[in-house]
C-alpha positions in Angstrom: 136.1 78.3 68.8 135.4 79.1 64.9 138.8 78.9 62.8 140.4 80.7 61.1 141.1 83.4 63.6 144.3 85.3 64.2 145.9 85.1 67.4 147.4 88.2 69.3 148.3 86.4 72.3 148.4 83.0 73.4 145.5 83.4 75.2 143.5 81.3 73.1 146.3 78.9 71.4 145.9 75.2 72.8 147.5 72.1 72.1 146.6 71.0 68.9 145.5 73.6 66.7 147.7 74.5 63.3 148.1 76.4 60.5 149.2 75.7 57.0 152.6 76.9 56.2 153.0 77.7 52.1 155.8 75.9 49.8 157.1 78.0 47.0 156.1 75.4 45.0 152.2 76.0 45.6 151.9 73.0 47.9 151.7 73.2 51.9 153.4 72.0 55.3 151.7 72.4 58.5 152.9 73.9 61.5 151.0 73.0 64.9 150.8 74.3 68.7 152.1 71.7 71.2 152.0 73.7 74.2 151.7 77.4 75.6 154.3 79.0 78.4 152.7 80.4 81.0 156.0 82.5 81.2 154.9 84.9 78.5 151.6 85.7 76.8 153.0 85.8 73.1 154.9 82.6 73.2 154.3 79.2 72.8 155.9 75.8 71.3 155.4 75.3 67.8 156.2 72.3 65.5 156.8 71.6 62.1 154.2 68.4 61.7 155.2 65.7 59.3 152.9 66.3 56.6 152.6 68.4 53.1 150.0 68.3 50.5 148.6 70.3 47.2 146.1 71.9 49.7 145.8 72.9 53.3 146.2 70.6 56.4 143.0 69.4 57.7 142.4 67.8 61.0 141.4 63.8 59.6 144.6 64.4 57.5 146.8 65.3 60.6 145.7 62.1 63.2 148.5 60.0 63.7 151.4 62.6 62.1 154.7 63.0 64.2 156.9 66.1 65.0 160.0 66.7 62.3 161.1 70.0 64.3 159.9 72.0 68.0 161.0 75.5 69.2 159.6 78.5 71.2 158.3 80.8 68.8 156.1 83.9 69.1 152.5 84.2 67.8 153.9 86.7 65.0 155.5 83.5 63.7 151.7 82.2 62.6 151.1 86.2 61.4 153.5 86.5 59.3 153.7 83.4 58.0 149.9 81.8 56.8 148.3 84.6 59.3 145.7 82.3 60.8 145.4 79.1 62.8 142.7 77.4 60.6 142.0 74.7 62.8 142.2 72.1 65.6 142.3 68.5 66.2 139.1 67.4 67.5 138.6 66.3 71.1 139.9 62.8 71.5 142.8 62.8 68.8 145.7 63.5 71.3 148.4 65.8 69.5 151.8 64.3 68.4 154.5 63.9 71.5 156.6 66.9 71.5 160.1 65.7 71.1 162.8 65.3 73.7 165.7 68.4 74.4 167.9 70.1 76.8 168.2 72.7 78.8 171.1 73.9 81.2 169.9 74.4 84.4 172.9 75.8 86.3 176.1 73.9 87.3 176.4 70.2 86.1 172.4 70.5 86.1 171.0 69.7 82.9 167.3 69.8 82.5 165.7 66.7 79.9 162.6 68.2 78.9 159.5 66.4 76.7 158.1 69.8 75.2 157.7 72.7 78.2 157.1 70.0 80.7 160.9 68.7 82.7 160.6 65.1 82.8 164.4 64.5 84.7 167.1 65.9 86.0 170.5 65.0 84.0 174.2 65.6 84.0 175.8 67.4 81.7 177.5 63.7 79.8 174.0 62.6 79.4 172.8 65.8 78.1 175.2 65.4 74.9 172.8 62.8 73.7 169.6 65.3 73.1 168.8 68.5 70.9 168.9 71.9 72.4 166.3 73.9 73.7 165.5 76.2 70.3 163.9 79.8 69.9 162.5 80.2 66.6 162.8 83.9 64.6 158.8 84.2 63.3 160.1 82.5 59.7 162.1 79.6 61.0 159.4 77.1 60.7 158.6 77.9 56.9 162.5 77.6 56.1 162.4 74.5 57.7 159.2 73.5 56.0 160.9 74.3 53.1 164.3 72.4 53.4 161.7 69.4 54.4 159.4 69.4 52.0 160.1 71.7 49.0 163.7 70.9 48.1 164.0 67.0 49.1 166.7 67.1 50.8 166.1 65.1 53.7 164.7 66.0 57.3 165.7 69.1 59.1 168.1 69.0 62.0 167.0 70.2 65.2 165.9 72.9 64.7 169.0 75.4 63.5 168.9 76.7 59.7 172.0 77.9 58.2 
């Protein structure tokens, strides 16, 4: 697939591929795709990577870099933020886990899910000890970018901005 390109569905959005995510101060952050829902066609689960530098992510610069953030997002949130995914790890280099969260599944059910994928069923006492399942408004990631990387002040919770 030749990057950049601007995604109006999901359609063509696979693990791995990101876009560079701007810092008021001139620098960047990078947000990446983990995974697409088969749910919807505009939404997938995006991730703030841990990673900022003077100039736009590249692939040999992501390997190895970890997840600081997930949620569901929409593909507007790449369109109105950068506008493009730019690129994509190559084949081989395995994108970063998606992180561990929660969702209610009816009654005392709790789902624990790795990403989109359910990995156990829990009760609600065990739930208590993971993040939330999050949706993402199309700038969420870039404030989050921000509080990460721009302003120092520490790592961003899971996923909620204030």
């Amino acid at each position: 697939m030749p990057y950049p390109f601007q995604p109006k569905s999901n359609a063509k959005l696979h693990a791995g591929q990101f876009w560079p995510i701007r810092l008021p101060d001139g620098g960047f952050a990078c947000g990446m795709v983990l995974d697409v829902s088969r749910d919807s066609r505009k939404v997938f689960l995006a991730a703030l990577i841990d990673w900022h530098g003077p100039d736009e992510p590249t692939a040999t610069e992501l390997r190895g870099r970890q997840v600081v953030a997930q949620g569901l997002g929409h593909v507007k949130m790449i369109l109105e933020g950068f506008g493009w995914i730019t690129g994509s790890l190559p084949p081989g280099i395995a994108p970063p886990e998606p992180l561990l969260w929660t969702e209610h599944l009816g009654g005392s059910s709790w789902g624990l899910f790795r990403g989109l994928e359910l990995v156990a069923r829990i009760q609600g006492d065990e739930s208590e000890k993971y993040p939330r399942r999050r949706t993402w408004g199309y700038g969420v990631i870039n404030l989050l970018a921000v509080k990460r990387f721009n302003t120092q002040q520490g790592s961003p919770d899971d996923g909620e901005v204030a």
